[in-house]
Each structure stands twice: as structure tokens, then as C-alpha cells.
N, C-alpha and C positions, 0 to 999 in steps of 0.2 A: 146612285146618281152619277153620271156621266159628266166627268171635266169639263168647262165651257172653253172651247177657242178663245183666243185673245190676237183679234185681230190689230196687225200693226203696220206701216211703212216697214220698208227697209234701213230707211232714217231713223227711226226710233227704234227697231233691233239692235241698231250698233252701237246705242248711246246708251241701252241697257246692259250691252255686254262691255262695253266702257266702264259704266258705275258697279258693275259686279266685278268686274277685274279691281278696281281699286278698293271693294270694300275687300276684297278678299287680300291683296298684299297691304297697301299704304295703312288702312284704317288697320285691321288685324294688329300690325305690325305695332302702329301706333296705342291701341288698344292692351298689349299685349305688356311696353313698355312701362305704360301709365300703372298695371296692376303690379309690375316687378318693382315699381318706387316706393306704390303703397304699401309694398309686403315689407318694404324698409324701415318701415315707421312703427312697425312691433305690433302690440296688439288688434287684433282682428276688431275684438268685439265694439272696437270705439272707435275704429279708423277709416270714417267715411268715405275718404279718398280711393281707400281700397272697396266700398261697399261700389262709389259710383262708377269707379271702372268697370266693376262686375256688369255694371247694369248695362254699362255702355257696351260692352260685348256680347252683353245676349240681344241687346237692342241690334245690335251689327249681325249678327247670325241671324237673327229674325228676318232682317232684311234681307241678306244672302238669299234665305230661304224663297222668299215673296220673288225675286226678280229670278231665282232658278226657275220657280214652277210657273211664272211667266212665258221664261223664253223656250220651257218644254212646249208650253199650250199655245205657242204662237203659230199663228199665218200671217207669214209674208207676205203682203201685196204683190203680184210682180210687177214691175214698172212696166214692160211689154202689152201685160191684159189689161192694163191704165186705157180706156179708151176716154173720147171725150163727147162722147156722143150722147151719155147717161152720166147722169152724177153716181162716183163711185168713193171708195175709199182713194186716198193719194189723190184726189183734182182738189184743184182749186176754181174755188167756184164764183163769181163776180155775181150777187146780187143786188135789186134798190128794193128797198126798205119802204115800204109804202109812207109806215104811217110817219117815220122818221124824213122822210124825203130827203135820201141821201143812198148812194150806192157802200155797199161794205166787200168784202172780201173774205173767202173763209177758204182753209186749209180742212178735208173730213179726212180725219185721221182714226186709227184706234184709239179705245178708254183710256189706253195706258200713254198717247203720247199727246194730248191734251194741255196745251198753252194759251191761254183767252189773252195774255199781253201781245200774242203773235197772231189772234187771230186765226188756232188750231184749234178746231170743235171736233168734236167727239162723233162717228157714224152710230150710239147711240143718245145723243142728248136730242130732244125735241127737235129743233133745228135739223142737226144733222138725218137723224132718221127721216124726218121731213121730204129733203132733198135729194136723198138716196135714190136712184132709177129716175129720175126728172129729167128734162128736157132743157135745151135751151128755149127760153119764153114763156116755159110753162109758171103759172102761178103757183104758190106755193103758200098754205094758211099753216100753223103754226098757235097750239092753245098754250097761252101763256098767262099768267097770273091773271093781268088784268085784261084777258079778255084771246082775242084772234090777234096774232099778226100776220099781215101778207107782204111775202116777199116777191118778186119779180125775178127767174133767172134771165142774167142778162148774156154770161159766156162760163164756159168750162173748160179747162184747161191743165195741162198736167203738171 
């Protein structure tokens, strides 16, 4: 079975190769320090300090691992093929909200760079799949818990 793409901006490429650079010096580093204290403290078999560092380093290497085989499987949006003509990954997209009566705002981004406090949805969450290839004006239904929602696009933009 064939690696899935992990589509993303190019905003969210750099902010995983951001938090991969830092786990790899600052955290290591720090990680590394914390086990040469515990190993101060004498006995292994009783000395927690040194059990949770352990764990926090393989917890840190885990992670390394997850954001490398990320940013192998990644596509870049290019900001250029960003048109605004269809809703794609990278626009921003101004909807109203039928049953809410109220216009909202959504950033479709990849899975991986997904912030709901920002208003960045995901090109596969309900929603986002939703409005993917949509038009301006075109309605937009949407099966959600308690029932349909429709949305209105109103503008897309990059």
C-alpha cells in the first residue's frame, strides 16, 4: 500500500520544518541534558527522573520521525496554481451560514496545518471537502450531526 500525499501550504511546510529543526537541536539537546542529571543520581532501577527522560526522548524521536515522513509526503500548494475561480487548497473562502445567519471565514488547508481558533479547516473535513471545486454562489450542503447544513459562497480569495 502506497504512502498517502499529505497535502499542505507552503505556510505550514516551513512551520514543520521549524518544529523539526528545534526538536532536533534545542529539545535533543535539552532531552539529552536532563538524562546526564538523572544518570547523577546513581541507581537506575529507582530513579525516575532518569526512567522520564528516557521516555521523553523516545517521545522526541517519535515525533522527529512523524514530521520527517511528513515533509517526504508532502505537496506544496504553489501559491501561482492558487486560482480563485474554484475553491482550492490555500483560498480563503467567505461563506453565510444559512441556518446560523451569519457570514464566517475559512482558510482550506492540509490535515496537517489545521487551526479551528484561526479558522483553518482541513481540505478533508466535511466542510472543507464540501467546498472544494465550488464556485462563487454556489450553495453548499454539508451532513453534519444534527442534520444538513447550507452554506452560501459568497467570495474566494487567496
Amino acid at each position: 500500500m502506497g504512502e498517502k500525499e499529505v497535502i499542505m501550504t507552503q505556510e505550514g511546510y516551513d512551520k514543520l520544518e521549524r518544529q523539526l529543526e528545534n526538536l532536533k537541536t534545542e529539545k535533543r539537546a535539552e532531552i539529552a541534558e536532563r538524562i546526564k542529571v538523572a544518570l547523577g543520581f546513581g541507581d537506575l532501577s529507582e530513579n525516575s527522573e532518569y526512567d522520564e527522560a528516557k521516555n521523553a526522548q523516545a517521545e522526541n524521536e517519535e515525533k522527529i520521525a512523524e514530521i520527517e515522513k511528513k515533509l517526504r509526503l508532502a505537496k506544496v500548494v504553489d501559491d501561482s496554481e492558487i486560482d480563485t475561480k474554484t475553491v482550492q487548497v490555500g483560498n480563503i473562502v467567505k461563506v453565510f451560514d444559512v441556518e446560523f445567519d451569519e457570514e464566517v471565514e475559512y482558510t482550506i488547508v492540509g490535515s496537517t496545518e489545521v487551526d479551528l481558533a484561526e479558522n483553518k479547516i482541513s481540505n478533508e473535513s466535511p466542510l472543507g471537502a464540501a467546498l472544494l471545486g465550488k464556485k462563487k454562489n454556489d450553495i453548499v450542503e454539508v451532513e453534519v450531526p444534527d442534520g444538513l447544513a447550507k452554506y452560501k459562497i459568497l467570495s474566494i480569495k487567496k
